[in-house]
N, C-alpha and C positions, 0 to 999 in steps of 0.2 A: 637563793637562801638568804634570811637575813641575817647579818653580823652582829655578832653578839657584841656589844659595848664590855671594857674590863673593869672590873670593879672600882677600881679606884677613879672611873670615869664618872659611874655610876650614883658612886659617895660624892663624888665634887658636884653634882648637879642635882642632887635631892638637896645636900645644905645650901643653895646658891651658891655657890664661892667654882665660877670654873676658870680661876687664874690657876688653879693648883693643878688642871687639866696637862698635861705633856703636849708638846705640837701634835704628835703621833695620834693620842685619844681625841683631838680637835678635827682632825682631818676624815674621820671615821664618819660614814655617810654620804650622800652621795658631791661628788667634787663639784668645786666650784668652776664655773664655767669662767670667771675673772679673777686677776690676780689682783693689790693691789693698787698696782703701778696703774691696771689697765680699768679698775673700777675708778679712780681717781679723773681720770681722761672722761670716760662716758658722763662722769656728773659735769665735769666740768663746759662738757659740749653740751647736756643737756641743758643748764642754766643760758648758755651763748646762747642757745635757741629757744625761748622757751615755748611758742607754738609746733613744734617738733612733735610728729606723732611716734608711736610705738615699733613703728614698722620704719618708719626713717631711725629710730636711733637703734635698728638693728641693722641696718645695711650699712650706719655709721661701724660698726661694732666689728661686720664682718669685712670691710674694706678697708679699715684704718687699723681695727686690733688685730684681727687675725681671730676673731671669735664668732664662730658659728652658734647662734641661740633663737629661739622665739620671743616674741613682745610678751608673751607669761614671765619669762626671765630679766627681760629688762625692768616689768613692771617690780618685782620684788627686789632689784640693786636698787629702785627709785625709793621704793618704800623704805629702804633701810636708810636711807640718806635723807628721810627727811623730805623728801622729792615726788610728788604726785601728783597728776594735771589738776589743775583748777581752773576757774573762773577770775580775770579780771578785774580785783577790786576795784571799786567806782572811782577810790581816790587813786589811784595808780595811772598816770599819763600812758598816753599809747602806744610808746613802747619802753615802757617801764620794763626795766630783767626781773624781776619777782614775780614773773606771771605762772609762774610754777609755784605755788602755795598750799594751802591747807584747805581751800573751797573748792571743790569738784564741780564739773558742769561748763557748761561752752558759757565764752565773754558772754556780759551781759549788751544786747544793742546798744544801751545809752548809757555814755560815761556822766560823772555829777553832775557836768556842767549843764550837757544838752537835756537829763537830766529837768532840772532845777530849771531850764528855759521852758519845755513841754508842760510842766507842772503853771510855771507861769501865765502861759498859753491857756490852758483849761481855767486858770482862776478867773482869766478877763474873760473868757467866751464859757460862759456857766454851758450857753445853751449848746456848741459845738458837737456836731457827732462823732463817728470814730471816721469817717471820713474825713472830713475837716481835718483832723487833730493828726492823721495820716498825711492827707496832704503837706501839713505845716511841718512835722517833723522830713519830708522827705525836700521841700524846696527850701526851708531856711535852715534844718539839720544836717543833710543830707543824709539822710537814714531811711531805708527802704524797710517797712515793718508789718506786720499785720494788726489785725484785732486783739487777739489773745497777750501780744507784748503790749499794747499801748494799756489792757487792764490790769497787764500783770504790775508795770509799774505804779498806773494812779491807786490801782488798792495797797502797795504797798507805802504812800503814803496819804492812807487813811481817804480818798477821795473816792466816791462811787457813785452811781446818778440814781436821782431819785425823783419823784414827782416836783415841781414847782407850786408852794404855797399861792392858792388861789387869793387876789384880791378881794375884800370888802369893800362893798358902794358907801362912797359917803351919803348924805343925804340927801342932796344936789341929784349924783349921779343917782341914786335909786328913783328918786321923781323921774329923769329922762328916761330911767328905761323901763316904767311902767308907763307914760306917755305914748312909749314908742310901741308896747305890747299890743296900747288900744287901737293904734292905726290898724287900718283895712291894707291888703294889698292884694294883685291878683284882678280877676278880671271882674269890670264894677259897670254900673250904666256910663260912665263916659264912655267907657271904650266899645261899647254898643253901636250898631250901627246897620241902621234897617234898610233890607237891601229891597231892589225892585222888586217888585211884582211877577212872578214867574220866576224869581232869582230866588240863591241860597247866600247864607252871611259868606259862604269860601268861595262867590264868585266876585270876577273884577268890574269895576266901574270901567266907563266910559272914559276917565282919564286916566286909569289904569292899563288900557288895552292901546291908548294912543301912545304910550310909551312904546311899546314893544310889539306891536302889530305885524310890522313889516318883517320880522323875524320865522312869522307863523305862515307867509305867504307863501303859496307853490310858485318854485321856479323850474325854470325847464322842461325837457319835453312830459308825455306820461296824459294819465287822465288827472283831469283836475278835482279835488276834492267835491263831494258831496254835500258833505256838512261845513257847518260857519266853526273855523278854527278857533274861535271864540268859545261856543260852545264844549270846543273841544278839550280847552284850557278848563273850563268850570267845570268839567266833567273830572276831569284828572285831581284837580283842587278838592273838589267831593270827595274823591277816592281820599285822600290822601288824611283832609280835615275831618273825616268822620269815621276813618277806622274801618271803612265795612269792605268786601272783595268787590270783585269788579264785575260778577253777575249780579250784583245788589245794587246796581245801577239805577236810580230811578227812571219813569216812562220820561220824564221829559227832554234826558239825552238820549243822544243814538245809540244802536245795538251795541252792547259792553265789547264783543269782541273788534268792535272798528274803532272804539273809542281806545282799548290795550292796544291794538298793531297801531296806531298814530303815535300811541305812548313812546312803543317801543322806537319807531324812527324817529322822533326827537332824539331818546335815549342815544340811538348809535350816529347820530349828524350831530352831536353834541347843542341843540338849541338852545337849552336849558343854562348850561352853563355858558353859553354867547349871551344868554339875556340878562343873568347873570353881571357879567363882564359888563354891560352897556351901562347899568343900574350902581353898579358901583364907582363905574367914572362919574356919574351924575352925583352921586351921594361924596365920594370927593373934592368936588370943584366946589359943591356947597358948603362944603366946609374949606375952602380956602387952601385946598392941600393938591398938589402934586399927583396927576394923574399915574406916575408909576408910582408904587410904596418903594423905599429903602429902608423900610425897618418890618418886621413880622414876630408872630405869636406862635406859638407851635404848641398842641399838647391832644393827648386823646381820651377816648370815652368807651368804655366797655360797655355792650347792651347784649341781649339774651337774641338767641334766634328762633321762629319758631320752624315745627316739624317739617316746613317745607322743604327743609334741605340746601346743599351749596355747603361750601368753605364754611368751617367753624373751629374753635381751639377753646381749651380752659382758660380761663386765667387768674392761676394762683392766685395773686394779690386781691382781687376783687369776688373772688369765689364764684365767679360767671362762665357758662359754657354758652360764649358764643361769638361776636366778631367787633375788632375797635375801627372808631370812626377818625381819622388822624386828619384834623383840620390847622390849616395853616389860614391865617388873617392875617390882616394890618391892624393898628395899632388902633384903629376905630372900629375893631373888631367886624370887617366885612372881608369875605371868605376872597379866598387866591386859591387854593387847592386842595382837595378831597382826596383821601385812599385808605379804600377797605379792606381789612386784611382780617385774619382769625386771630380768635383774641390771645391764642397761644405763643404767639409772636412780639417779643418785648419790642418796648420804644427806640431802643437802641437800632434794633436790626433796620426799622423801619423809617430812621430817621432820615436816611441814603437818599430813598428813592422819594421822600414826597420833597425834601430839597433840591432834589434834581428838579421835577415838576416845578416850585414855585420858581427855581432860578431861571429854566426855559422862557416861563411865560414873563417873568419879570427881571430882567437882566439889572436892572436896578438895586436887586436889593443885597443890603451890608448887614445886617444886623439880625439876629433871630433871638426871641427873649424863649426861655425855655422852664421845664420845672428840674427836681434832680433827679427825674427818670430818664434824661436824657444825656446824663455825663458818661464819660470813659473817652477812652482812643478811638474808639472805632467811630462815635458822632461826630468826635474834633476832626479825625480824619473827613469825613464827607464833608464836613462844612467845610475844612479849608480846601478842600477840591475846587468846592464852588466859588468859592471867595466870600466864602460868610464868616461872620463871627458871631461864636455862642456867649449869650449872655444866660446865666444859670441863674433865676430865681428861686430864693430858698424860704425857707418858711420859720429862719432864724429867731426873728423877735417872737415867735406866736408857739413855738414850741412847749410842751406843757412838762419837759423833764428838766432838768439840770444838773448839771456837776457840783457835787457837794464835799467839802471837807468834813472833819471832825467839828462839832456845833458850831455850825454856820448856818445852819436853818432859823430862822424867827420860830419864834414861842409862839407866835401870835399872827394871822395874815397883814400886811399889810391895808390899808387903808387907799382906796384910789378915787379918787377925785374925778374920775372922764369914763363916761361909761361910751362903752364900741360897741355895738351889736353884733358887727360883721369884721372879722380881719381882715382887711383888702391884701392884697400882696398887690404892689407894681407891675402892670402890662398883664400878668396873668391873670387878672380876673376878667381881660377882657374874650379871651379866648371860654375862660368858666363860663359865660352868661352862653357866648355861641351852645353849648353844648344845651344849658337849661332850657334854652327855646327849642333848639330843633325836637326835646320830645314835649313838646305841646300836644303839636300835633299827634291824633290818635292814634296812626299806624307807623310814626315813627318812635313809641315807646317800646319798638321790638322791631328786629329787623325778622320783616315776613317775606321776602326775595331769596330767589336760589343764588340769581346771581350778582356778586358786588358792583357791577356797575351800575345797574339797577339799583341799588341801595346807594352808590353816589349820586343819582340823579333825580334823589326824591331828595335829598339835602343840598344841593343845586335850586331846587322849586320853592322848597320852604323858603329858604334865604329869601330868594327872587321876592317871593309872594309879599313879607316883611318888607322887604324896599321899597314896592308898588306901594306899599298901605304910606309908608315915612315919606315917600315921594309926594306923594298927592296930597297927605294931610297936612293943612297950617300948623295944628299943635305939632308936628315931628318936626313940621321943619323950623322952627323957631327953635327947636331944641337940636337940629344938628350940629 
């Protein structure tokens, strides 16, 4: 039942005035769980601690006062005192006693200071991502943070990214680059080249096959081939440079299915890639370089597969259903390692296994240039397994956003003076071109093989083929 309050309790608290109250009409309701000797103690211990939860200042309560209560009842002595968790004012050093105030909500990660350094950070690096700016806050701050804290700060002081104001050609630069519109590029009568009599433009010459001849020879017991393994090369070359299956053989090679099984035991005695191998020691010594590489390019290419089937994956970023080609080069962009995987499969997972590969074949090398699809623990880990180090190429200067405060945008684009066509990025363009060639060819703008090693060993042949061409020609090799 409830207790009826006495009137003259009742008059003292309708006029405000409840000093006229009696102790007796004060106590009416239900009792206080502290006295206050022992309210006096709890504030005073919760101010000593002020990260102190609600459930620590009640085992404070029931072991030191002798007061049995729940964090509801600590939370309203706290309220009445003026006392409720807050947030860590900025200007409050780190262990400031005031950290019990009047702002509710857990510390903020960054005090003024580090603060006002991050803030600094973003103003010199406009173009910075939240990686970056992650990074910096965790190795010069030491602050471990997400996305959501790094924008919750820069927007609270007015900064937020927005497109980068495209420059204006001055007049100079507009002349170059309608100069540079009118060039031809691509494939023109130089690069023509009229093949023999009974031959196709995708077969080898004669000092094309004296390279690598002795590769194609039968060794060991068995019956000895039929056909001229020459023939058999041009035959494969056709398949590959004209796109068509391999009953679409023309009459002047041999029956299609002797010219695939020859394929296929190249394929599995690895030829291709030994001819490979021969062609780019030669393509190094002429350029005056070190037949093992110590330095390499890393990066991949998503392409579609078709119905034939075999391994395939999505991949989200590129809106492709089908498999990456993850080539590893040297720094004069000639191949060292191949591997095909579904394209479901990030660059991360897959960085492991083609660095094992080039580190096997190439115990030389120190250095791998990469893009930022290959950061995190798990690449650093593999690479220092092998004894490589990742150098991360990023696309910093060429970025089209940037960190903006309150008007710091121009009115007006700037004015630029050098007109660029192409943004090179360092070492990684040379690994891009690898990719632009390999689908020239017509059957390699989709991978039409069930199985991936099959599809490494048609980008093995390509390469190859492009060597034999730079090898033999004076114009290549005055330019190697």
């Amino acid at each position: 039942m409830t207790q009826q309050l006495p009137d003259v309790v009742t008059q003292a608290r309708t006029q405000g005035d409840e000093s006229s109250i009696p102790e007796t009409g004060r106590r009416i309701g239900r009792e206080r769980k502290f006295n206050k000797s022992q309210e006096f103690k709890l504030i005073d211990f919760a101010r000593a601690n002020p990260k102190a939860t609600y459930a620590r200042l009640a085992r404070y309560a029931h072991d030191e006062l002798g007061v049995s209560c729940d964090p509801a009842t600590i939370r309203v002595y706290l309220v009445r005192n003026d006392m409720v968790p807050a947030r860590k004012l900025p200007s409050e050093g780190a262990g400031a006693a005031g950290a019990l105030g009047k702002h509710k909500g857990r510390a903020p990660k960054f005090s003024e200071a580090n603060e006002i350094r991050m803030i600094e950070y973003v103003q010199a690096n406009p173009s910075a991502t939240m990686v970056e700016i992650a990074e910096f806050a965790r190795q010069e701050l030491g602050i471990s943070t997400d996305r959501q804290t790094i924008r919750k700060h820069l927007k609270r002081h007015s900064i937020s990214k927005k497109p980068a104001p495209k420059a204006r050609l001055a007049p100079e630069a507009r002349a170059a680059a309608e100069k540079h519109a009118k060039q031809r590029y691509g494939y023109q009568a130089r690069h023509r080249v009229e093949p023999a009599p009974g031959r196709y433009p995708s077969s080898v010459t004669d000092a094309e096959w004296a390279l690598v001849s002795d590769l194609f020879d039968h060794k060991g017991a068995g019956k000895h081939p039929t056909a001229d393994r020459r023939v058999m090369l041009d035959a494969v070359l056709y398949v590959v440079r004209g796109g068509g299956s391999w009953r679409m053989l023309p009459a002047e090679f041999p029956k299609w299915n002797n010219v695939y099984a020859t394929f296929r035991r190249w394929v599995r005695d690895s030829v291709l890639e030994r001819m490979y191998d021969r062609l780019r020691e030669m393509m190094r010594e002429r350029a005056d370089r070190a037949v093992e590489p110590t330095a390499a390019v890393l990066d991949s290419q998503t392409v579609k597969t078709s119905p034939q089937g075999g391994p395939k994956g999505y991949d989200g970023g590129k809106k492709v259903t089908g498999r990456k080609r993850h080539l590893l080069v040297d720094t004069l962009g000639l191949l060292l390692a191949v591997l095909i995987t579904p394209a479901n499969l990030h660059d991360r997972e897959v960085a492991a296994p083609i660095l094992a590969i080039g580190k096997e074949k190439y115990p030389t090398l120190q250095v791998t240039f990469v893009d930022a699809g290959y950061t995190g623990s798990r690449t650093a880990a593999a690479a220092s397994q092998h004894g490589i180090r990742l150098d991360v190429v990023k696309r910093t200067q060429f970025r089209n956003q940037q960190w903006v405060g309150p008007n710091q945008l121009p009115l007006f684009a700037q004015e630029s003076h050098e007109f660029t066509p192409f943004p090179i990025l360092p070492k990684r363009w040379v690994v891009e071109r690898n990719n632009a060639w390999n689908e020239r060819p017509r059957r390699m703008n989709r991978d039409h093989d069930r199985l991936p090693t099959v599809s490494a060993a048609w980008i093995w042949l390509v390469e190859a083929r492009m060597l034999l061409s730079r090898l033999t020609s004076s114009r290549s090799g005055a330019n190697a």
